[in-house]
LOPALUM-750531 format. One line per 3 residues: number of its first residue (from 0); their letters; for each residue x, y, z of N, C-alpha, C. Coordinates in steps of 0.1 Angstrom, whole numbers, plus 5000, padded with zeros to 4 digits. Example, Ala and Ser with C-alpha at 12.3 -4.5 7.8 and 13.67 -1.06 7.14 Angstrom:
0> as> 5132:4943:5078:5123:4955:5078:5132:4967:5078; 5128:4978:5071:5137:4989:5071:5129:5000:5079
***
This chain:
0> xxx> 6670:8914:4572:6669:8913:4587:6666:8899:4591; 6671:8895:4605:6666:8879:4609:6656:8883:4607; 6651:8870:4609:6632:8869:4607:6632:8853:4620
3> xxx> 6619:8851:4626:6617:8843:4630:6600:8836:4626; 6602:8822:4624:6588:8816:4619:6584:8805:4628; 6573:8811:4635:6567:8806:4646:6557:8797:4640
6> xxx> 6560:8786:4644:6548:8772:4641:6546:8764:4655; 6531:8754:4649:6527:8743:4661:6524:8736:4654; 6530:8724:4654:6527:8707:4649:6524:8713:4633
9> xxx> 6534:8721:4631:6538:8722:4615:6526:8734:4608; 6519:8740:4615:6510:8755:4614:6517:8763:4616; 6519:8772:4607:6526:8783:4609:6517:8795:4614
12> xxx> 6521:8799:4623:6510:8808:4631:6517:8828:4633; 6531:8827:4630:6535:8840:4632:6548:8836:4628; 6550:8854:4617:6561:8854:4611:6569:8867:4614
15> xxx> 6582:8868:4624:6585:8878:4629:6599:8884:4623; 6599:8894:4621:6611:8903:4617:6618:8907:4626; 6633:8906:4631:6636:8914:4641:6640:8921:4641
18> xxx> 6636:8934:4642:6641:8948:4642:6645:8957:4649; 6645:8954:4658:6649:8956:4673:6660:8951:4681; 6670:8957:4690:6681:8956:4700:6679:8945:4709
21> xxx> 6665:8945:4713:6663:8937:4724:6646:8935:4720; 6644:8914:4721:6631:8916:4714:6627:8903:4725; 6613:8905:4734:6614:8893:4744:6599:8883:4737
24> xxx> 6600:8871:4744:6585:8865:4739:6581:8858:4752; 6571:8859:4752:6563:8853:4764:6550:8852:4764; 6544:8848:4776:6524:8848:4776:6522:8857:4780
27> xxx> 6530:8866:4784:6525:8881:4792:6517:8889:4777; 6510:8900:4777:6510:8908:4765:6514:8917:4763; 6529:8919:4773:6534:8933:4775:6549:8926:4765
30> xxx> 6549:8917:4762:6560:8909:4753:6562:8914:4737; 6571:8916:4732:6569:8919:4719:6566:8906:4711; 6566:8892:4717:6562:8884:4707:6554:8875:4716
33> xxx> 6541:8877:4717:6530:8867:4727:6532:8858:4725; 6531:8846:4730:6526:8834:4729:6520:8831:4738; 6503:8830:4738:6490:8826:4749:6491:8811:4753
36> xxx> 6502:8805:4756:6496:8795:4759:6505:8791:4774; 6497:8781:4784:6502:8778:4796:6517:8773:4794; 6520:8763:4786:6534:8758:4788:6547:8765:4782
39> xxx> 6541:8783:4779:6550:8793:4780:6550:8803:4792; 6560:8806:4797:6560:8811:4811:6560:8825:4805; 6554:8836:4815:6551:8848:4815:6559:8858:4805
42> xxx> 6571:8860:4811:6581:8860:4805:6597:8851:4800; 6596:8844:4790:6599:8836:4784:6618:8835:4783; 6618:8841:4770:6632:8842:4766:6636:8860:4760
45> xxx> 6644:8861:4753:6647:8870:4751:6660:8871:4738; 6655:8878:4725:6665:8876:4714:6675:8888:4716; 6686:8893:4717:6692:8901:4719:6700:8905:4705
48> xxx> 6700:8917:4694:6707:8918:4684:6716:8923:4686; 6730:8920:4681:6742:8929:4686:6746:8926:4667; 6744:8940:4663:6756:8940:4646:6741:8930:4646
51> xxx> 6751:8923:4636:6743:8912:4626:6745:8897:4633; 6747:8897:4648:6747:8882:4654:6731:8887:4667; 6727:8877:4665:6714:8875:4675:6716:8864:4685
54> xxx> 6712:8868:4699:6721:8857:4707:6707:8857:4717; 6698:8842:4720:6687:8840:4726:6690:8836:4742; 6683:8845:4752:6685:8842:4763:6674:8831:4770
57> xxx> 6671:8823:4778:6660:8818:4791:6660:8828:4796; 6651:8830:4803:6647:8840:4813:6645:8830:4824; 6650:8819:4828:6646:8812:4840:6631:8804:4835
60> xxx> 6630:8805:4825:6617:8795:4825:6612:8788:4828; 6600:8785:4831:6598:8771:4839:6600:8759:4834; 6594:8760:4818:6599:8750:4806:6611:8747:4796
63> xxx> 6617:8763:4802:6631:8754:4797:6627:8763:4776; 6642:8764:4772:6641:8771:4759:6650:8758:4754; 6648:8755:4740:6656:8747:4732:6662:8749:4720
66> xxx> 6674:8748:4718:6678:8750:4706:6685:8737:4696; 6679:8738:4690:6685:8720:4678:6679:8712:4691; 6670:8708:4699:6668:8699:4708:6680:8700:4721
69> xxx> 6685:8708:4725:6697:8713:4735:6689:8721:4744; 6689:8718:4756:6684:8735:4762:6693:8741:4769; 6693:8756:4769:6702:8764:4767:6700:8773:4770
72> xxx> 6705:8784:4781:6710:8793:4792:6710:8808:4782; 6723:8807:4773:6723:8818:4765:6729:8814:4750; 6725:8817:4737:6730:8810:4730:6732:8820:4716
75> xxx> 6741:8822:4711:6737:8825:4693:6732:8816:4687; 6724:8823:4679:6716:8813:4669:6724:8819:4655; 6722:8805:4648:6724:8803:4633:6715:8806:4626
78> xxx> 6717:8806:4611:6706:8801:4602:6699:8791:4600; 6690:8788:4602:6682:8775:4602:6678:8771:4616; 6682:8773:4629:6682:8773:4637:6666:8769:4644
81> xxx> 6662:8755:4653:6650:8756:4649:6650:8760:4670; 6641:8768:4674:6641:8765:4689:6625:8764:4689; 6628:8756:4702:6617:8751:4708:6614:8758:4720
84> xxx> 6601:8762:4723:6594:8768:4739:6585:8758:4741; 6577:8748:4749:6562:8744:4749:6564:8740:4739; 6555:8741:4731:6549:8727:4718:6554:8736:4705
87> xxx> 6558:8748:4708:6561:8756:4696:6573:8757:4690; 6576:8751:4678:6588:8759:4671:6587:8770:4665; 6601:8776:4666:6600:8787:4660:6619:8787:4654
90> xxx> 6618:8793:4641:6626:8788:4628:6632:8800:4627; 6648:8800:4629:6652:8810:4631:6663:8816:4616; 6656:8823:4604:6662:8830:4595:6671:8841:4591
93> xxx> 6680:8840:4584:6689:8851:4580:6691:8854:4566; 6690:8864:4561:6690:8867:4550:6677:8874:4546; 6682:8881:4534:6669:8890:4527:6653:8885:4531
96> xxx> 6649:8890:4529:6631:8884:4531:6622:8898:4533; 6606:8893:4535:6596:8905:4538:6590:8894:4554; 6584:8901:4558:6582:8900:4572:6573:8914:4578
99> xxx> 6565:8909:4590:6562:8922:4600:6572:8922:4608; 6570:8938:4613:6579:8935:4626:6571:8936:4637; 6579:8934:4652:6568:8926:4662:6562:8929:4663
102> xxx> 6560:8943:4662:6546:8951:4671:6532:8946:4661; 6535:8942:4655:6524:8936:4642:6520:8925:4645; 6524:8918:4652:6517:8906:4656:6517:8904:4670
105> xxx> 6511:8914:4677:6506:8911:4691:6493:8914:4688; 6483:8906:4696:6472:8903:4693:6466:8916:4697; 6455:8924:4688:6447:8934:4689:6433:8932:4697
108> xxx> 6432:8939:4707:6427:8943:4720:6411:8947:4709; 6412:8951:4702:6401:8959:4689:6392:8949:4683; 6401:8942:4676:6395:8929:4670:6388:8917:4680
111> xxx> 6396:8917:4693:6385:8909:4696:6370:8913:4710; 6372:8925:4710:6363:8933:4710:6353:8933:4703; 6357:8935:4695:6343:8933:4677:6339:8921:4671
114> xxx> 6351:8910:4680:6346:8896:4668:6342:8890:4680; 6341:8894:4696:6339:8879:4702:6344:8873:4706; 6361:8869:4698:6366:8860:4700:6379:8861:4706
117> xxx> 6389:8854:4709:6399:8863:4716:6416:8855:4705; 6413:8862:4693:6429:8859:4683:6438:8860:4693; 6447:8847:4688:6464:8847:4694:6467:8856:4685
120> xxx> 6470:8858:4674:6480:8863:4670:6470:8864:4650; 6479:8873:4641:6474:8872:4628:6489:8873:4625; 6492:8862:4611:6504:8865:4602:6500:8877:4592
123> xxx> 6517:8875:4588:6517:8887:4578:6508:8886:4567; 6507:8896:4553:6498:8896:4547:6504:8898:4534; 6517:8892:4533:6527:8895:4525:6524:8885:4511
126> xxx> 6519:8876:4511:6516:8867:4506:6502:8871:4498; 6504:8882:4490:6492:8888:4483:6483:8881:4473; 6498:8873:4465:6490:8864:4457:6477:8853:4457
129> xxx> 6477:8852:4472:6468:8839:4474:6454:8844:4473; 6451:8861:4472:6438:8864:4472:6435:8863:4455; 6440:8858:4445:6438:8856:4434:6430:8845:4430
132> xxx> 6437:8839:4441:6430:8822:4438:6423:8818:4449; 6420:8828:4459:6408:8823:4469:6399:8834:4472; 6388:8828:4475:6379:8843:4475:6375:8847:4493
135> xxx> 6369:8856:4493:6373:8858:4509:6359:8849:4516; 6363:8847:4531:6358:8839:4541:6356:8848:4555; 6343:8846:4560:6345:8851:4574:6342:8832:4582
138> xxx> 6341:8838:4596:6338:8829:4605:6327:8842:4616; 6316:8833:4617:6308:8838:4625:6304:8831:4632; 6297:8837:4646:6298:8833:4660:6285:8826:4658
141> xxx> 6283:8812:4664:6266:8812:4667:6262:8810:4680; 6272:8807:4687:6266:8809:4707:6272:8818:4710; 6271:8819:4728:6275:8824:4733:6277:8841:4732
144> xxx> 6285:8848:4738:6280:8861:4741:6282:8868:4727; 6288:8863:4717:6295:8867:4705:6287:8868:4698; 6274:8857:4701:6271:8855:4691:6261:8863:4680
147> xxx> 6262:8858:4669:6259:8867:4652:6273:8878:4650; 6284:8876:4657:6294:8884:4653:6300:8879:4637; 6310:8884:4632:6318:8881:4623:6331:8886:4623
150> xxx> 6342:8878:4619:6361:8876:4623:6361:8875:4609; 6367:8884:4594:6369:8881:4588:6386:8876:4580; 6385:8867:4574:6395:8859:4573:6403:8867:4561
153> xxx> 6410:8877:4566:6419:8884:4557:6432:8884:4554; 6435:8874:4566:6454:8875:4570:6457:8856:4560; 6468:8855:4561:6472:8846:4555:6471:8833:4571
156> xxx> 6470:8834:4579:6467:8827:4595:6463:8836:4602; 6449:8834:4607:6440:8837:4619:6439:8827:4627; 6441:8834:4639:6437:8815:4651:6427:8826:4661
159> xxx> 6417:8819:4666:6405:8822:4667:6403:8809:4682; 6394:8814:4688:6392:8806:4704:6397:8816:4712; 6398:8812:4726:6402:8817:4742:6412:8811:4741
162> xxx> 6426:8814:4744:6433:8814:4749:6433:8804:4762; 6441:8794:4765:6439:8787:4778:6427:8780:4776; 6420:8778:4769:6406:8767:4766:6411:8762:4754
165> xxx> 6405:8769:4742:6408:8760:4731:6414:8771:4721; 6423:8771:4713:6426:8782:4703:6429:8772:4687; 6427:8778:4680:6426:8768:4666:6434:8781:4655
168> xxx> 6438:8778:4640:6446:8780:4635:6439:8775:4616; 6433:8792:4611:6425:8787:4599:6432:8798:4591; 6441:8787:4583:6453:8791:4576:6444:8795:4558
171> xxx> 6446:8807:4554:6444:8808:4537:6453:8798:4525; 6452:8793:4522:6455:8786:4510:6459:8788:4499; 6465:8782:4488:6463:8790:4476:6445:8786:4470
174> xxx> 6444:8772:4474:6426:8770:4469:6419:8768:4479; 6419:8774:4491:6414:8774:4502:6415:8775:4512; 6410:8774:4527:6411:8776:4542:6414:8757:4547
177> xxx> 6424:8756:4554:6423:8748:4564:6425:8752:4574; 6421:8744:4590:6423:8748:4600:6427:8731:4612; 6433:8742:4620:6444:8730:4626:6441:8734:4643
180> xxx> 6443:8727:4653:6439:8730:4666:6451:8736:4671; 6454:8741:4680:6468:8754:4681:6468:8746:4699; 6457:8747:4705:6458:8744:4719:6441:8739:4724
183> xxx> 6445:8728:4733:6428:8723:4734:6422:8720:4724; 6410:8711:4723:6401:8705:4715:6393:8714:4709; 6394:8711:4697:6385:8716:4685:6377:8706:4678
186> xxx> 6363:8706:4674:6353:8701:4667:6351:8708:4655; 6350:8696:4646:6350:8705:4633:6334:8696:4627; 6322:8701:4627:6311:8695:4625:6312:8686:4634
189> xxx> 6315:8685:4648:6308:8677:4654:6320:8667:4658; 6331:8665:4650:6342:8653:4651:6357:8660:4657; 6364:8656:4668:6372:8662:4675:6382:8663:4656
192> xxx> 6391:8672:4659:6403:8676:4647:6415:8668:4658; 6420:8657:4644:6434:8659:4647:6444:8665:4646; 6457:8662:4646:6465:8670:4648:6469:8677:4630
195> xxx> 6465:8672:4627:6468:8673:4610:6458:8688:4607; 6460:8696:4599:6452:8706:4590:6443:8701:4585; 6430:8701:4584:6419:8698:4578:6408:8706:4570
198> xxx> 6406:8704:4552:6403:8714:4548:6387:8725:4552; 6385:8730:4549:6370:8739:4554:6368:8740:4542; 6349:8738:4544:6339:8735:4536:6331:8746:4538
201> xxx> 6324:8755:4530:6315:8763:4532:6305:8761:4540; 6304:8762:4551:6288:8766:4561:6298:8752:4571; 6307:8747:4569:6314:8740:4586:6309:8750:4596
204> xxx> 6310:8738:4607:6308:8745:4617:6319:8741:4632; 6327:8753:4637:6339:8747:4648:6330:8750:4657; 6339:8740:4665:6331:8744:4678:6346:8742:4689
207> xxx> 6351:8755:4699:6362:8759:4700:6358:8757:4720; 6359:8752:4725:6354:8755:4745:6341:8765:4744; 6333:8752:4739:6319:8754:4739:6311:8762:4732
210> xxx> 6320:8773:4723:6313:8779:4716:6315:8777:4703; 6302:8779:4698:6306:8770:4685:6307:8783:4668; 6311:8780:4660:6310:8793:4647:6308:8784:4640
213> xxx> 6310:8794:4624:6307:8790:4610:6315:8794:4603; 6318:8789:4594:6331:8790:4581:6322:8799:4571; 6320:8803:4569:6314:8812:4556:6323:8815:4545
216> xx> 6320:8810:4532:6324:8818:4520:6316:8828:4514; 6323:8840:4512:6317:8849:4506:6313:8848:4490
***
């Protein structure tokens, strides 16, 4: 099945299968493929599958959809095909593969209920191997209303923060967790994070629109 691999400044943050007729993405959460951030409009674009051709529509965006750096009304996509929304690409594949499908990556209403925190999104978990060579991690809350909670770091990408403040991106490894800022400023012990992945150290501390956690290894 196509698959689509959603990244930001080279984080890969969601990996989608398309399994469906008609599959839309937007900031709304009524979308089968969220994206929380302001410089994606409510409802966004829209993949349409007909047979084995997938043809991506605008929905009138405010920002405009891109394809190969084109922007574009209604379009078939290729293999390899990279589009752009806002600051995000997303990598458009064909052929065999494993993948979720969407309803698997809209952010759970549950988890951040329990953690505090408000996840964009978790990737797949397809990628079993990496629990061989990394041992598990949570992140726990130390201010604000959350705090003494725990988010444990089970997925192969968790991004973690509010939405529209600050949201960040703490990717599993094969020998460990880095984490990358997704949207808004992040502190990592105290020093803004640049744009680059930077690795995590047992007992770090982020600090995400003012509230600040801990990297824990188990």
């Amino acid at each position: 099945m196509p698959k689509l691999i959603i990244s930001i400044d080279g984080v890969v943050i969601k990996e989608v299968t398309l399994a469906k007729d008609r599959t839309t993405l937007g900031r709304r959460p009524y979308n089968d493929i969220v994206v929380d951030n302001l410089a994606i409009s409510g409802e966004h674009a829209v993949l349409h599958m007909i047979g084995s051709d997938v043809y991506l529509e605008d929905l009138n965006s405010t920002n405009g959809t891109y394809v190969n750096g084109r922007a574009i009304k209604k379009q078939a996509l290729e293999h390899n095909d990279i589009v752009e929304v806002g600051k995000y690409k997303v990598r458009f594949l064909v052929g065999p593969g494993t993948g979720d499908s969407v309803a698997s990556v809209r952010p759970a209403a549950a988890t951040a209920a329990t953690s505090g925190l408000i996840p964009l999104s978790t990737a797949p978990t397809e990628q079993a191997s990496l629990g061989a060579h990394t041992g598990g991690a949570i992140i726990r809350v130390l201010s604000g209303s959350g705090a003494g909670r725990e988010l444990s770091l089970q997925k192969v990408v968790t991004t973690i923060g509010k939405p529209g403040i600050a949201v960040a991106a703490v990717t599993r490894r094969l020998h460990g967790y880095v984490v990358a800022p997704i949207d808004g400023g992040t502190a990592l012990n105290g020093e803004p994070l640049g744009n680059e992945a930077v690795a995590l150290q047992d007992g770090d501390v982020l600090e995400l629109g003012g509230t600040r956690m801990q990297f824990v290894v188990h």
